[in-house]
ROSEZA-116778 format. One record per residue (C-alpha): residue in one letter; x, y, z. Coordinates in nm, 2 decimals. Example, Ala and Ser with C-alpha at 12.3 -4.5 7.8 and 13.67 -1.06 7.14 Angstrom:
residues 2
res:xx:yy:zz
A:1.23:-0.45:0.78 .
S:1.37:-0.11:0.71 .
END
This chain:
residues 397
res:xx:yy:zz
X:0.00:0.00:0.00 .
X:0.31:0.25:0.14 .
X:0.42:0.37:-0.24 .
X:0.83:0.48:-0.16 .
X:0.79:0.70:-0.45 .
X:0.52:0.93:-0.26 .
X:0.73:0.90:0.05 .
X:1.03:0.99:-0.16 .
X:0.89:1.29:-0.31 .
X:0.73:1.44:0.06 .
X:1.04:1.33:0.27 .
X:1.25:1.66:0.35 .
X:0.90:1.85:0.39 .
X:0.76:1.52:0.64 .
X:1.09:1.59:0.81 .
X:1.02:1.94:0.84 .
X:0.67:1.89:0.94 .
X:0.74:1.63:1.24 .
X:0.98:1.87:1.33 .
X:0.78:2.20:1.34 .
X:0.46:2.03:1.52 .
X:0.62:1.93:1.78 .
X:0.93:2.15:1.85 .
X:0.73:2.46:1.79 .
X:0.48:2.30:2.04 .
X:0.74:2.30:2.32 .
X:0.87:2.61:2.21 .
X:0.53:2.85:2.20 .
X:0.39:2.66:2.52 .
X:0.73:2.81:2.72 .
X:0.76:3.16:2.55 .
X:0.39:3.20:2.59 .
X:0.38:3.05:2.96 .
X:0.71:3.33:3.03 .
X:0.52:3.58:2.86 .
X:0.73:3.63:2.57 .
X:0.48:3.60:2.32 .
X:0.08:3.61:2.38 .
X:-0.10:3.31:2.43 .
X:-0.31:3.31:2.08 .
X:-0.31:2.94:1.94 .
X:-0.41:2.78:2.29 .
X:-0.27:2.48:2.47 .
X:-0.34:2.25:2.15 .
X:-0.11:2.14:1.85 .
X:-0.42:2.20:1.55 .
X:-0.23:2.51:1.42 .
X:0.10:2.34:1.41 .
X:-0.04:2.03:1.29 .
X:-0.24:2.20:1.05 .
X:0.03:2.45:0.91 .
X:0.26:2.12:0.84 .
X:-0.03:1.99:0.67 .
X:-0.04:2.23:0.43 .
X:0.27:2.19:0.34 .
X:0.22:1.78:0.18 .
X:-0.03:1.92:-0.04 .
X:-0.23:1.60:-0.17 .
X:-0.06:1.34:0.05 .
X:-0.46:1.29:0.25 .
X:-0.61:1.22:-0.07 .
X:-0.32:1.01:-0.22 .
X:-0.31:0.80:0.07 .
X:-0.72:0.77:0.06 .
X:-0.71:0.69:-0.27 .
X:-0.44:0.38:-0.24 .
X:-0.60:0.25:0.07 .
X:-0.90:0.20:-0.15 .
X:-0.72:0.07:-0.44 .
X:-0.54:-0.16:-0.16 .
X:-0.87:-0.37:-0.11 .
X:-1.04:-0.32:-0.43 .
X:-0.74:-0.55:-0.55 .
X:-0.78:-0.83:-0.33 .
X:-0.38:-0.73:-0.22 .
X:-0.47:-0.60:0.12 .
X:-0.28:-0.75:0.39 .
X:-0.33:-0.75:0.82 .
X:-0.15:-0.44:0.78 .
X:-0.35:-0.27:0.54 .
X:-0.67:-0.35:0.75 .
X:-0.50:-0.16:1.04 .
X:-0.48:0.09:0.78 .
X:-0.84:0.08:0.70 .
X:-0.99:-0.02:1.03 .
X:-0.84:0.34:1.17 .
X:-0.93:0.53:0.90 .
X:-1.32:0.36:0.97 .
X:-1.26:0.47:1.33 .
X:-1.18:0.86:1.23 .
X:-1.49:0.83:0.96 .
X:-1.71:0.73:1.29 .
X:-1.54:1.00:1.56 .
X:-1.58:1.27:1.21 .
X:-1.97:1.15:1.16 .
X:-2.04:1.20:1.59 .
X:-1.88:1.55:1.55 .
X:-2.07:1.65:1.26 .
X:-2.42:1.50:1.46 .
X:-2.33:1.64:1.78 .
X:-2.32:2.02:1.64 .
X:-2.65:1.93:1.51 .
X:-2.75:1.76:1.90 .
X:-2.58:1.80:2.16 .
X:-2.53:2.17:2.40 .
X:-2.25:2.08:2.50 .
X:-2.07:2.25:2.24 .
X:-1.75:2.33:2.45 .
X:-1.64:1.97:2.44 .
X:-1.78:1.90:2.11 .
X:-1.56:2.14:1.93 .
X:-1.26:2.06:2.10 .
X:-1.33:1.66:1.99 .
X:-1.37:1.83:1.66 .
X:-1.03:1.96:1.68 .
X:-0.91:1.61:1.77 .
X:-1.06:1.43:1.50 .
X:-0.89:1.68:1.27 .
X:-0.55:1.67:1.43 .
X:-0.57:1.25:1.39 .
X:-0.63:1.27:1.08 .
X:-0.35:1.49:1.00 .
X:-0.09:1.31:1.21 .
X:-0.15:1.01:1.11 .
X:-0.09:1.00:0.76 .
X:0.23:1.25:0.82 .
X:0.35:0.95:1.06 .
X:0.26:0.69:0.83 .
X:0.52:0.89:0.52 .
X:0.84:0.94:0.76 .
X:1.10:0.83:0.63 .
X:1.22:0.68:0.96 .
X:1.45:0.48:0.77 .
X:1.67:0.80:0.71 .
X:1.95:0.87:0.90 .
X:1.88:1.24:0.85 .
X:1.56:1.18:1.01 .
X:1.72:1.10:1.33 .
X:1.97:1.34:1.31 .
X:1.68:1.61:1.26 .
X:1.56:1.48:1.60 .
X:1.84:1.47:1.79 .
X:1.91:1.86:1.72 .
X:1.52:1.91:1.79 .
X:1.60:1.76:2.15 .
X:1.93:1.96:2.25 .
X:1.68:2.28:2.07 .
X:1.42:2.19:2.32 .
X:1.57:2.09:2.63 .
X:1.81:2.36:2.60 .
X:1.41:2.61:2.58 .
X:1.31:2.37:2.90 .
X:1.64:2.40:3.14 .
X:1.65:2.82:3.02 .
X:1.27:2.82:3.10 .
X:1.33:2.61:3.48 .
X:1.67:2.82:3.56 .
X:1.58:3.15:3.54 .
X:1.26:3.07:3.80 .
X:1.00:2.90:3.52 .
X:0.71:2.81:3.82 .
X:0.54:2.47:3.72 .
X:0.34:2.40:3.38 .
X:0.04:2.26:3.56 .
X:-0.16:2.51:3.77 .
X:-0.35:2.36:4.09 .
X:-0.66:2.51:3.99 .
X:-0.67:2.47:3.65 .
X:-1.03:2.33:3.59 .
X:-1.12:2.66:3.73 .
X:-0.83:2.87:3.53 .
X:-0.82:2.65:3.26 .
X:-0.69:3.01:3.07 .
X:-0.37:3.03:3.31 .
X:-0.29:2.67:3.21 .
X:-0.09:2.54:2.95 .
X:-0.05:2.22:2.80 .
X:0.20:2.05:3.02 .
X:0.14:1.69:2.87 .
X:0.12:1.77:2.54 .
X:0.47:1.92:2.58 .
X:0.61:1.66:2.75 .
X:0.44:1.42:2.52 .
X:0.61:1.61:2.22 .
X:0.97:1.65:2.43 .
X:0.93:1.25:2.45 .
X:0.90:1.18:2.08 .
X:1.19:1.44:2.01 .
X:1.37:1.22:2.27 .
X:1.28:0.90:2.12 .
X:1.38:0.93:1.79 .
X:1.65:1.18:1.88 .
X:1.83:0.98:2.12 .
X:1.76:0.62:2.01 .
X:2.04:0.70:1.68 .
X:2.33:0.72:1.93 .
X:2.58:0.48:1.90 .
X:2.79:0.58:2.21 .
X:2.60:0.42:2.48 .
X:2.75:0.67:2.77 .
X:2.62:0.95:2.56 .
X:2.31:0.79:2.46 .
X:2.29:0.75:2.89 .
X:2.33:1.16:2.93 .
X:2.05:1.25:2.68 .
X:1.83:0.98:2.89 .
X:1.91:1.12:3.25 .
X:1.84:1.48:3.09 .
X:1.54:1.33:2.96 .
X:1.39:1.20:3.26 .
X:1.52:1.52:3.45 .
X:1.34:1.78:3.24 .
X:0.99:1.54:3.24 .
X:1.04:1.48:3.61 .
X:1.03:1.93:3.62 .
X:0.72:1.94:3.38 .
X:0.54:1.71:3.63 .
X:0.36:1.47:3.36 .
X:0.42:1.15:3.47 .
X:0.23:0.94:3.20 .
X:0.50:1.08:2.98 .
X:0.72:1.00:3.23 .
X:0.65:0.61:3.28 .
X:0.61:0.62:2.82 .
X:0.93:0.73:2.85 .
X:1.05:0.48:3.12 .
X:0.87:0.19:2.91 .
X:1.08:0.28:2.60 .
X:1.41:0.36:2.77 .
X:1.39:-0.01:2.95 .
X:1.24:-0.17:2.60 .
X:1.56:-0.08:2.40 .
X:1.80:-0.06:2.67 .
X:1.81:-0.35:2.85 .
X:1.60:-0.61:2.66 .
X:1.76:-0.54:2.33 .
X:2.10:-0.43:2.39 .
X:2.30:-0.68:2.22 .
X:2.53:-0.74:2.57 .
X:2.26:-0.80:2.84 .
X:2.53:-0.79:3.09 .
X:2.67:-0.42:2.95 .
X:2.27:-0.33:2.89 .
X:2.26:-0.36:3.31 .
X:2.56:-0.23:3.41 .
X:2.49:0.07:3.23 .
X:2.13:0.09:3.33 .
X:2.32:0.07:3.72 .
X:2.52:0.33:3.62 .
X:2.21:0.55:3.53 .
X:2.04:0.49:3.85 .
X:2.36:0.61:4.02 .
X:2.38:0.89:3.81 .
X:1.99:1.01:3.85 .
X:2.04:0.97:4.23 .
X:2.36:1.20:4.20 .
X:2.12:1.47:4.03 .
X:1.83:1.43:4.31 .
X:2.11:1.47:4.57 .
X:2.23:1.84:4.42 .
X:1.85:1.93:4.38 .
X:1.85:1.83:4.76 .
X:2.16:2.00:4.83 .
X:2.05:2.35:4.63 .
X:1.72:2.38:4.81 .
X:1.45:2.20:4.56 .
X:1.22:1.97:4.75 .
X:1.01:1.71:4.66 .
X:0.66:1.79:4.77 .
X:0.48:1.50:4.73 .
X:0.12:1.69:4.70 .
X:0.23:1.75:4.29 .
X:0.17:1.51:4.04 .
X:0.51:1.32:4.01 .
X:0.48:1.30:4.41 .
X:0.17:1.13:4.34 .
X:0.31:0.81:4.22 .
X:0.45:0.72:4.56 .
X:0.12:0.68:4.68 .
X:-0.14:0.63:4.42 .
X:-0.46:0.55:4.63 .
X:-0.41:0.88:4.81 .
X:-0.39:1.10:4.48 .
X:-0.60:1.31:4.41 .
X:-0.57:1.30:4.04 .
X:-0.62:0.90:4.11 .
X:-0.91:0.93:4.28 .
X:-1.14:1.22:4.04 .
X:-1.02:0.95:3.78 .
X:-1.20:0.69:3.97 .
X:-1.51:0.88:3.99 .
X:-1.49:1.00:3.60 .
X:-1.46:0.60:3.52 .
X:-1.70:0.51:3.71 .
X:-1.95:0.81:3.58 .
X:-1.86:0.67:3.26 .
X:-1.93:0.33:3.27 .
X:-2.25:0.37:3.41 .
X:-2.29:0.61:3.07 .
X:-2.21:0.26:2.89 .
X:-2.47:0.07:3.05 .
X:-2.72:0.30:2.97 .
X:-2.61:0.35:2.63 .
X:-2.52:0.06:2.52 .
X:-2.50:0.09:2.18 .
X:-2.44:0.39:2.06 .
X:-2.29:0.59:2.36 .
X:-2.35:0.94:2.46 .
X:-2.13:1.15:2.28 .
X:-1.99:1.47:2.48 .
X:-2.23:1.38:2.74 .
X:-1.98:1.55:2.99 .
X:-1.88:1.87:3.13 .
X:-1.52:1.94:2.95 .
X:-1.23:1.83:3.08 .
X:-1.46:1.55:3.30 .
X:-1.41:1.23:3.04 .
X:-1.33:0.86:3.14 .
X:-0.92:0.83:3.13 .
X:-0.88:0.47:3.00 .
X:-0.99:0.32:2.65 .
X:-1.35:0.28:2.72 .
X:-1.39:0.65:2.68 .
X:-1.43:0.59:2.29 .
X:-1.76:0.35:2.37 .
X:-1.89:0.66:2.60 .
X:-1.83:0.89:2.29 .
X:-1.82:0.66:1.97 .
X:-2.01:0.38:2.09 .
X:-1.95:0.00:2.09 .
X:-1.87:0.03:1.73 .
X:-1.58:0.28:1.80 .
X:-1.47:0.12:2.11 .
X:-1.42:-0.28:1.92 .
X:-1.27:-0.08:1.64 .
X:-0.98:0.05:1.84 .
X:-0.95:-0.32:2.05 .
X:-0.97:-0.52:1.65 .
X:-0.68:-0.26:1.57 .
X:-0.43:-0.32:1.88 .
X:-0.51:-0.66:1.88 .
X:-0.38:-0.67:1.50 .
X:-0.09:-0.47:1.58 .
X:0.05:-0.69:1.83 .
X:0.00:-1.01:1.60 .
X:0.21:-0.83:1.32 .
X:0.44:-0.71:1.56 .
X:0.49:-1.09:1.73 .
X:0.52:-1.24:1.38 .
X:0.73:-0.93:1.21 .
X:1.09:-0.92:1.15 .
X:1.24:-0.68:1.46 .
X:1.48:-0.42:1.33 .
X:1.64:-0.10:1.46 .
X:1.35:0.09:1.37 .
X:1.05:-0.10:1.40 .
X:1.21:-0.17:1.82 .
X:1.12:0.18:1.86 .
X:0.78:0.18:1.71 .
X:0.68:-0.12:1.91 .
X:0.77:0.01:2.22 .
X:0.57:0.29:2.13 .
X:0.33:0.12:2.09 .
X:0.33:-0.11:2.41 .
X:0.34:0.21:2.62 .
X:0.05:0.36:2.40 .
X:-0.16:0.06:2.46 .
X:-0.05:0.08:2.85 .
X:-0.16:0.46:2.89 .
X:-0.50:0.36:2.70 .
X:-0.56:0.15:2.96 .
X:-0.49:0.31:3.32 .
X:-0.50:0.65:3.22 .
X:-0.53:0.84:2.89 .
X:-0.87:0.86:2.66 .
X:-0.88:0.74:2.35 .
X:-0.80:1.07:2.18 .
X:-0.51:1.12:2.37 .
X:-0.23:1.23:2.04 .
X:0.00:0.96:2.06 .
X:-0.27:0.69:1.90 .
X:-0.26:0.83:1.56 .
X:0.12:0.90:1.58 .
X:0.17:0.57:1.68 .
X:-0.09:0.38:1.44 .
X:0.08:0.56:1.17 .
X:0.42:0.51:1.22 .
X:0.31:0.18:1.26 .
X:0.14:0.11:0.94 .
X:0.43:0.33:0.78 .
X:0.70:0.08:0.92 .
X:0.52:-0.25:0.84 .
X:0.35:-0.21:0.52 .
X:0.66:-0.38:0.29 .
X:0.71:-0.71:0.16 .
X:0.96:-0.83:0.39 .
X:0.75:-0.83:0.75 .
END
């Protein structure tokens, strides 16, 4: 389905478009938190997303277009009906948007699923065209990473206060998007750091990493990130005894760095988010989730079928997988489990290279967040999916 002529043709301006959604991200959410620059795009990544999609012209249509000719020719493949199967599941979150305008007064949360839908849509056929099997691509990355942590240490150095705000349901304007920054810092870091050859180096970036997520305070990001860094470190380092020594060596190391935070006056308080971990039952962000989930899956049991789309005051969703049966229905909800499950049979069966380790790790921590903590349109599904379909849609999985 994947044509390597298209790809070809929209690789430097994929590059640049990767680049731009999600470096600019990080870089407009900290100049307009410090004031730099007003706050006039919001805490959302549709105008970067959609200002790199303007620059792949017809890429959407093309890619429409071949998925279609895909199955009308009998070729299609498991990989292909991930392909299809998604683009089913944006068709049905696209069709509840449109019908919820038309239904639903709770246009606040309608329009920013709207902007959702559209940001998919765009990400994941850009993620499915990287050419992830450039060098330059990771070298691109890489630079983005020393570009952005160099934004986040300036921004925590000279007195940055924290990205999340306590009150932020009721200042939701004062807030900006912390995860989606760290979720874009991750990516950066991913495919940025992954490259390295020089495992002690490789180590540094990770231990910055970790240090600047740890300061943001998003710790899904933070355990994605964890998931990876133990996923290609240690279970596919090609010396299992070296991949362990040098993961002691970063545990040493990141307790070096919490002793000088000690030592120059910055305290843990375990009331913030990261802080939370050590004791989950007593969160508080643990325990609204447990009343959101179980809100919702009373909404499932008395909409069965169909769900209740938006039925919710904004920001107020269920924060596992079953969100999409509270919004799309059942039909939305076995679409995304038929798609996961496929993935994971591909990915058993597949030939593992450099590349397609980093996707699948991706993916395992993807599926992970779905399931404890993140809603279904949380923007690491479509960048996953896609790189995912991208990576294993050639002859030779």
């Amino acid at each position: 389905m994947i044509r390597e002529d298209i790809r070809a043709k929209y690789s430097g301006r994929l590059i640049f478009g990767w680049v731009f959604i999600f470096l600019f991200f990080i870089i407009y959410n900290v100049f307009s938190k410090v004031g730099i620059i007003p706050k006039i795009f919001g805490g959302f990544y549709t105008f970067s997303i959609l200002s790199s999609s303007v620059l792949l012209g017809g890429l959407f249509f093309r890619h429409i277009i071949l998925s279609i000719q895909s199955f009308a020719t009998k070729r299609a493949g498991i990989v292909e009906a991930v392909n299809m199967f998604f683009l089913m599941f944006l068709l049905l979150f696209f069709f509840k948007v449109i019908v919820g305008y038309f239904s639903n007064e709770n246009l606040d949360v309608v329009e920013s699923l709207a902007a959702a839908v559209l940001r998919f849509f765009c990400l994941y056929i850009i993620c499915i065209y990287l050419p992830i099997n450039k060098l330059v691509f990771y070298k691109v990355n890489f630079l983005s990473f020393i570009a952005a942590s160099f934004v986040l240490l300036a921004f925590f150095v000279l007195g940055g206060n924290d990205f999340v705000i306590s009150d932020a349901w009721q200042s939701a304007d004062r807030e900006l998007d912390y995860q989606g920054t760290a979720l874009a810092y991750t990516l950066l870091t991913v495919f940025g750091v992954s490259y390295i050859k020089k495992t002690g180096i490789r180590f540094l970036c990770w231990v910055l990493s970790f240090s600047l997520l740890f300061l943001i305070d998003a710790r899904s990001e933070f355990i994605l990130m964890l998931i990876v860094f133990l996923w290609l470190e240690f279970f596919l380092n090609k010396s299992r005894v070296m991949g362990w020594i040098w993961g002691f060596q970063f545990v040493v190391l990141t307790a070096l760095i919490a002793t000088f935070l000690f030592l120059t006056g910055y305290e843990l308080e375990f009331n913030t988010r990261m802080g939370g971990l050590v004791n989950i039952s007593e969160d508080e962000s643990m325990v609204a989730r447990d009343y959101l989930n179980s809100l919702g899956y009373q909404t499932i049991q008395d909409n069965f079928i169909f769900g209740d789309f938006a039925s919710y005051p904004p920001g107020q969703y269920m924060h596992n997988i079953f969100s999409s049966w509270v919004d799309l229905g059942f039909a939305g909800f076995f679409l995304l489990i038929l798609i996961f499950l496929l993935c994971a049979v591909v990915g058993i069966f597949s030939r593992v290279t450099e590349g397609r380790a980093i996707i699948l790790s991706l993916f395992v921590s993807c599926v992970i967040l779905l399931a404890f903590t993140k809603a279904y349109f949380y923007i690491l599904l479509p960048v996953v999916l896609g790189l995912f379909v991208g990576s294993y849609s050639k002859k030779d999985i």
